[in-house]
N, C-alpha and C positions, 0 to 999 in steps of 0.2 A: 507383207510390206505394201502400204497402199500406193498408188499411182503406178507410173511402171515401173518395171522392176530395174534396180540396176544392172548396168553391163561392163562399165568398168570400175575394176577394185584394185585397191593399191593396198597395198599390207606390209609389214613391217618386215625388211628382209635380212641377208639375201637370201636368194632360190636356195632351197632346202632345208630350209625352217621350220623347226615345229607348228611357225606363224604359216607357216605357205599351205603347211599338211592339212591345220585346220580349217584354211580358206575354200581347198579342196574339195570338203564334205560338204561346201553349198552347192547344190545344184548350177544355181543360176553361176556363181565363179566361176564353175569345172567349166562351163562355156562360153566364158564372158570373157573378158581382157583384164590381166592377172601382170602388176607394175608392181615391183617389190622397192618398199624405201628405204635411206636410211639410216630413220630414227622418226620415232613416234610424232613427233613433233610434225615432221616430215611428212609426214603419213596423212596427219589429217589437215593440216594444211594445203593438202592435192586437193580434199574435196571441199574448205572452205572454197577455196577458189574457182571450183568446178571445173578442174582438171581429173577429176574422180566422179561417180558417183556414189561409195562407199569404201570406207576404211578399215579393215581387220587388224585390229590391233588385243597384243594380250591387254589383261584387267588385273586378272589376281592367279598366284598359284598357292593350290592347299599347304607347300614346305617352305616355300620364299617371302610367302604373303603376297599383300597388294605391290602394283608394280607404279611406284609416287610419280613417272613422270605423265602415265597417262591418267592418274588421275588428274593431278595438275594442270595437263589439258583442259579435262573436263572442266573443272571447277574454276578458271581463270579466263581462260579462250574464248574466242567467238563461240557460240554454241552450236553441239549437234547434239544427235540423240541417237540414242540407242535400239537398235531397229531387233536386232537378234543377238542372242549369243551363243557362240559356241564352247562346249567344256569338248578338252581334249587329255588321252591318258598320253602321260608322261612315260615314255619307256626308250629311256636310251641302250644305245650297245654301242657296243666293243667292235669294231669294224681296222682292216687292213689292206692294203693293194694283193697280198694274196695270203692262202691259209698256212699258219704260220705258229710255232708252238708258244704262248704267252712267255713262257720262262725268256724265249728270245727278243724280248720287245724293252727297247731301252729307254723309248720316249713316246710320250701318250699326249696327242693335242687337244684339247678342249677348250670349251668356254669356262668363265669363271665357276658359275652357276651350273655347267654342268656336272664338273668335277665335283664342287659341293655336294652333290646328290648323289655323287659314286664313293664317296671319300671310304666308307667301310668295304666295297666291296675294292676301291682300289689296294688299299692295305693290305687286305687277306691273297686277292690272286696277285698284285702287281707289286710288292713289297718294295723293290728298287730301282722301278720304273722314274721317270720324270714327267712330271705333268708340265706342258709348257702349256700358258693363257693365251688363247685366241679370240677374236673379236665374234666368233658366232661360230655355232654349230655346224654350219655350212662349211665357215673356213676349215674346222677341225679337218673333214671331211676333204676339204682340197687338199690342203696337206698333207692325209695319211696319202693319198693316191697321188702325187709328185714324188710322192718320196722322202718330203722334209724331213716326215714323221713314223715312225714305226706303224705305230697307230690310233685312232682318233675315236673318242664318244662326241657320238652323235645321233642328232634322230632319224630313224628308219628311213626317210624318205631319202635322206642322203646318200644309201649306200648304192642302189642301183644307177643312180645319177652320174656316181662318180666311179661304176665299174665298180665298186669295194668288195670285198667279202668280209660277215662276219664272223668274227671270235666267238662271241656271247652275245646273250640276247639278256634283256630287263637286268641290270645292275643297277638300278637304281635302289637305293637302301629304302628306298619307300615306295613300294609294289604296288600303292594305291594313288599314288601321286597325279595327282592331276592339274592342268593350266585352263581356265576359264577366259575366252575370248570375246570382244566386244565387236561385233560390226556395229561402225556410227554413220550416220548420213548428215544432211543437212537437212533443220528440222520441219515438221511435217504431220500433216492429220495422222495419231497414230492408227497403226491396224485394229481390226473389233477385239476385243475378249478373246481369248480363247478358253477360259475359265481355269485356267492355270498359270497366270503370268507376274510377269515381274517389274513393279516401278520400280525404278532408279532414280535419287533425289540427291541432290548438294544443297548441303540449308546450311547458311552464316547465321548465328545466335549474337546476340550481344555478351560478352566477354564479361562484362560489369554487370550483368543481372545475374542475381542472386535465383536457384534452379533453375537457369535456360534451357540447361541442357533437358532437365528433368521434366519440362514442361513441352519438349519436342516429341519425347517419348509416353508421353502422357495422351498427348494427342492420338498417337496410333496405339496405345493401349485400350484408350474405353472405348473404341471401334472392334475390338479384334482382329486388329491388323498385324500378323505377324513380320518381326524386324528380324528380317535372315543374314545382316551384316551392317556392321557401324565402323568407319574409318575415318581417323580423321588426320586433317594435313594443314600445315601453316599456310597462310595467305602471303609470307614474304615482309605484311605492310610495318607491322609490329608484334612483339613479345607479346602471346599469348591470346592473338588474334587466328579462328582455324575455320579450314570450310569443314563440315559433317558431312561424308560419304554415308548414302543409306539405300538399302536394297530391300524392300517392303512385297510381300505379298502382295499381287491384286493387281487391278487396271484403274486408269486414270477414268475411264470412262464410268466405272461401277460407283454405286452411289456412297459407299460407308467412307472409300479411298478420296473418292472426291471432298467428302465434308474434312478430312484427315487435311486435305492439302490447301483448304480453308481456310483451315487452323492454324495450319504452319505458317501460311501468309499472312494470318493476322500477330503472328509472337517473334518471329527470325526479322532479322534484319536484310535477310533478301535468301530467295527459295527459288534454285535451278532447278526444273524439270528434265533429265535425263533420258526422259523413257519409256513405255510399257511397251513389255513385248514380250514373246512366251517362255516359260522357264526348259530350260534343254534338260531333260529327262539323261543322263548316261549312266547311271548305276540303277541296280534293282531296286536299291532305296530309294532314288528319288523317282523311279516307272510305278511307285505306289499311290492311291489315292491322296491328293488333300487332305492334311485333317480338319474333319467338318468345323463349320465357327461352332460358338456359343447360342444358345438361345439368346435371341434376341438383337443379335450381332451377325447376322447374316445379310447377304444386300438384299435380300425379300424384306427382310424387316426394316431396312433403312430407307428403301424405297417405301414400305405403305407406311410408315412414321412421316416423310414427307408428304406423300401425299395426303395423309391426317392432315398436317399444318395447312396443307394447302386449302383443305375446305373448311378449318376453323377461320380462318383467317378472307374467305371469300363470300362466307354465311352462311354454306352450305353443310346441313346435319351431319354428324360426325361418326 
């Protein structure tokens, strides 16, 4: 992150949150000044203001999808961008104020979303249990440990907080589940390359142009720029008007990404930069190499392709 680093972070709360967990694994967080908000909105609003200086908010989960209000942030709000991200696994449990046999549990606190996620495993072990809907993982968590609640899914980091013990561990019907987090700042020279990174773009298309869409994707096509995500979300103004979320291989700084975002500026009717910054490696798929571009489509080649232009165009032998 360039300049200095941030020290205080506010993130989407409350304390005990999958959001807090992943705020945790930044360094600088784990010792920096740690403001839980609450609601996204909230959130990055501390640091338009500079009452922050960076915001953890989620982005997207592999089972929920994208999360529409922080995008809608993005794409409508004062601008920040995207300094890091964190990808966090998802693995709720089964937690209770003490060890207790499930047959005895008559009501189970959760979030909406998080029950969603347990719903086959609630079925099979908790057949006649009650799920009642809490406002956060957290509160699940306070609950089961007052006593409201039998007991409460929630994420790991809640149970020692609140004294809990758990039942089970990983219920979630999807073992691989994972939440992708966004630290945003307010914006800023981004950091160099790391030669594995990730822009992040919001481009408005004209709605009345016949392939707009086709001609966004066109653009980072005959670069070789791989599009690892496209989402898209209404603008509010009118029927059929949308911003394009896109998440593009590559750095702003590198030359093939740079001509891509040229381009875009020369055909969208208006192209937010969100970003570059490095892709978080958390499965052994993605700890694997790049795969390499195409011949001719590499930034070696886009770079001495420029600089050809540059000395046809200056007089000098080519």
């Amino acid at each position: 992150m360039p300049g200095n680093p941030p020290t205080r972070f506010v993130y989407l709360g409350p304390e005990g949150t999958f959001t807090e967990q992943a705020l945790r694994t930044i360094p600088a967080a784990e010792h920096g000044i740690r403001t839980p908000a609450r609601s996204v909105p909230e959130a990055l609003e501390a640091v338009r203001a500079g009452e922050a200086d960076a915001a953890l908010v989620p982005l997207e989960n592999s089972v929920g999808g994208a999360v529409p209000v922080t995008l809608d942030e993005l794409g409508t709000g004062a601008p920040l961008v995207i300094t890091r991200e964190v990808v966090l696994p998802v693995e709720f449990v089964l937690a209770a104020r003490q060890l207790i046999g499930l047959h005895r549990i008559r009501s189970v606190a959760a979030h909406p979303q998080a029950s969603a996620q347990c719903r086959n495993w609630l079925s099979t072990h908790l057949p006649d249990a009650v799920v009642v809907d809490v406002l956060s993982n957290a509160a699940a968590a306070i609950s089961a440990a007052t006593g409201e609640h039998d007991a409460a899914i929630c994420a790991p980091i809640g149970v020692p907080r609140n004294n809990l013990t758990v039942l089970a561990e990983k219920i979630s019907d999807h073992a691989d589940a994972v939440t992708r987090f966004a630290l945003l700042t307010r914006p800023g020279r981004p950091a160099p390359p790391t030669g594995d990174d990730v822009t992040s773009l919001a481009v408005m298309i004209d709605h009345d142009r016949v392939g707009a869409l086709l001609s966004v994707l066109t653009e980072l096509a005959v670069r070789g720029i791989n599009l690892s995500r496209i989402e898209s979300r209404p603008t509010g103004e009118q029927l059929g008007v949308y911003v394009f979320f896109l998440d593009c291989t590559g750095h702003v700084a590198e030359p093939r990404l740079g001509e891509a975002l040229q381009g875009l500026r020369r055909i969208c009717a208006e192209v937010r930069f969100l970003g570059s910054y490095p892709r978080h490696r958390w499965s052994k798929a993605a700890a694997e190499e790049p795969a390499p571009s195409q011949p001719g489509l590499t930034n070696a080649d886009f770079a001495d392709s420029a600089a050809w232009l540059s000395r046809l165009r200056s007089g000098e032998p080519s």
